[in-house]
N, C-alpha and C positions, 0 to 999 in steps of 0.2 A: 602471534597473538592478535595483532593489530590485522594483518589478513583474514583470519577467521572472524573476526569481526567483521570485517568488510563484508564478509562472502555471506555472514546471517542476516545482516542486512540487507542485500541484495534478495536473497532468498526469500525475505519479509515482505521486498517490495513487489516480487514478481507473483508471490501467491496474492498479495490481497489486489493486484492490477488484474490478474486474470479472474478473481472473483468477483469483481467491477466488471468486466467485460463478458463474461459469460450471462450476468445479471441484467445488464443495462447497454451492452454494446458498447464502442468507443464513443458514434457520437454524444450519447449521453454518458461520457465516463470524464471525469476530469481528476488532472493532476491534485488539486484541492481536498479532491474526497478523498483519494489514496493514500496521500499522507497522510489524511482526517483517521482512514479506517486503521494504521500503523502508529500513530500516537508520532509525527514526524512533520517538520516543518516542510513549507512548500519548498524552501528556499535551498533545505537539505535533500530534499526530493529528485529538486532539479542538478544536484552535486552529481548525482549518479545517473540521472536520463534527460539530458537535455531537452526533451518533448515527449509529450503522449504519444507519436509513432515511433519514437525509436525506442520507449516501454512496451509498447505491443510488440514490436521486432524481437527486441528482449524476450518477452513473455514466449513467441512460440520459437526461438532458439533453444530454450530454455526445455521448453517439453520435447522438441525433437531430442535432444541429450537424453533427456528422461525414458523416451520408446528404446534409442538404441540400447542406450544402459541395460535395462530391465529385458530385453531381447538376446545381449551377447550372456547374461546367466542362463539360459537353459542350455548353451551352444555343450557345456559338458556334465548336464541332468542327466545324460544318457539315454535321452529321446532317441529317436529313430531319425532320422532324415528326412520321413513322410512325417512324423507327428512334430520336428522342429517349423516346417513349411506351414502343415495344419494351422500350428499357433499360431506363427509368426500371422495367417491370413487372419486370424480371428483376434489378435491383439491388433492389426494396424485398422480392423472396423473398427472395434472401439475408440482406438487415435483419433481415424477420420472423422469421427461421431466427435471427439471433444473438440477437435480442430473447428467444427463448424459449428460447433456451441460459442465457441471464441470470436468467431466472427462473421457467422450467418447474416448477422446484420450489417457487415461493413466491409463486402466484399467490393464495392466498390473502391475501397482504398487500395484493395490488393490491384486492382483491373487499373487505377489509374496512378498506382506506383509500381506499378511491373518492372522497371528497370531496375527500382529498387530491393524487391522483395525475391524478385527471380533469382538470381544468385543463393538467396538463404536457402530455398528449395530445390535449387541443383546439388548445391552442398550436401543437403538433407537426401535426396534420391541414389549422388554415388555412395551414401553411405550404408543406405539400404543396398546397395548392389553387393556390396562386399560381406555385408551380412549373410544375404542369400548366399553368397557365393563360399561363406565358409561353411552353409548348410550343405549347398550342394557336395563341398569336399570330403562333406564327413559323410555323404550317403554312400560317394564311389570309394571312399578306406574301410567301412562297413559290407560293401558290395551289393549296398540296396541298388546302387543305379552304375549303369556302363560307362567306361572313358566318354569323354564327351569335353566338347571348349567349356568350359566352366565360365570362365568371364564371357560368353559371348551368353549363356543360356539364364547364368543369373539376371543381367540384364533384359533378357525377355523377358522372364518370369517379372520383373518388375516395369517392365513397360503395359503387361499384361493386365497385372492389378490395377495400373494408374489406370489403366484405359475403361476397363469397369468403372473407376470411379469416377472419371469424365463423361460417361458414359450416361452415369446416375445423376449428376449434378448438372446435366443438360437437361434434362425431365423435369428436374425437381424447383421449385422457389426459396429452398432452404431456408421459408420461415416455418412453414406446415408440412415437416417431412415428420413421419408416421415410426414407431416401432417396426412397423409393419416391412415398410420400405427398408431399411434397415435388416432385419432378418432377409428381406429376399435379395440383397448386396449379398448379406452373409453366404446363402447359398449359390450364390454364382462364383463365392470365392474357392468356397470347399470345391464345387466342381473344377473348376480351375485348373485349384490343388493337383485335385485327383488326375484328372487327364495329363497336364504336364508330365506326374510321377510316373504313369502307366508308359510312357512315351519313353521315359530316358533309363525305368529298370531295368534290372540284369535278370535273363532268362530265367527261368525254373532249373 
């Protein structure tokens, strides 16, 4: 009983920090409001996040759990193998899109705590590999796609995406990125998609 309380509470603090942060950024976000917007003293605030970065670290731990969760349900929707890849490409633009709602503004905290944050995001990418990679497994048990290294192709398939998206956030200023821009990420994804699958399926 006493843990399930803890864990709603947490849950309290981590939506209304990311609705502070998606609103106003970090640098204008403070510990003060957060518990202002939760009905929660500062002093019980800080019981559970010692500082405003280690509530943002929180905050996108918190949604990377959330992508994968909501990713390994379709793993037995009885998708295809191409339409699990499809989604997966078009659920993680949206991710990428919330991700930099979170912190468009305050990419510099990521660039000058890399030591710190890097790990969370390695974390976060083998876990994306193993995702793909149980997609991949269920296209070659279906016989959408040929034997193949599966851990070696998951892995591209997701250095592939990221590189798109390094790709696009070298271009961009990520105060003024556009729907626009966005849609044409999108389409570079589906293509992708598509050529990786045509690559690795099983003849006619």
């Amino acid at each position: 009983m006493v843990n399930n309380e803890k864990t709603e509470i947490v849950e309290s603090i981590l939506q209304a920090a990311k609705a502070r942060l998606v609103a106003y950024g970090l640098d204008k976000t403070t510990m003060n409001e957060i518990a202002d917007d939760i009905g929660m003293s500062k002093a019980s605030l800080y019981y559970y996040f010692t500082n405003k970065e280690d509530l943002f670290r929180a905050v996108i731990q918190h949604e990377h759990k959330h992508f994968l969760e909501e990713q390994n349900t379709y793993l037995n929707s009885g998708l295809s193998a191409y339409q699990l890849l499809q989604n997966y490409a078009d659920e993680r633009l949206k991710f990428f899109q919330d991700l930099l709602n979170i912190n468009k503004l305050n990419l510099h905290l990521i660039h000058k705590s890399k030591p710190a944050f890097a790990p969370l995001f390695e974390v976060f990418r083998q876990k994306e590999i193993l995702l793909v990679h149980q997609m991949l497994e269920h296209g070659i048990q279906n016989k959408e796609f040929h034997f193949f290294d599966v851990r070696q192709y998951a892995e591209l398939f997701i250095d592939l995406i990221q590189g798109l998206r390094r790709n696009f956030t070298l271009k961009k200023d990520f105060i003024n990125i556009s729907q626009e821009d966005y849609q044409m990420l999108g389409r570079q994804y589906h293509l992708l998609v598509q050529i990786f699958c045509t690559g690795i399926k099983c003849p006619s």
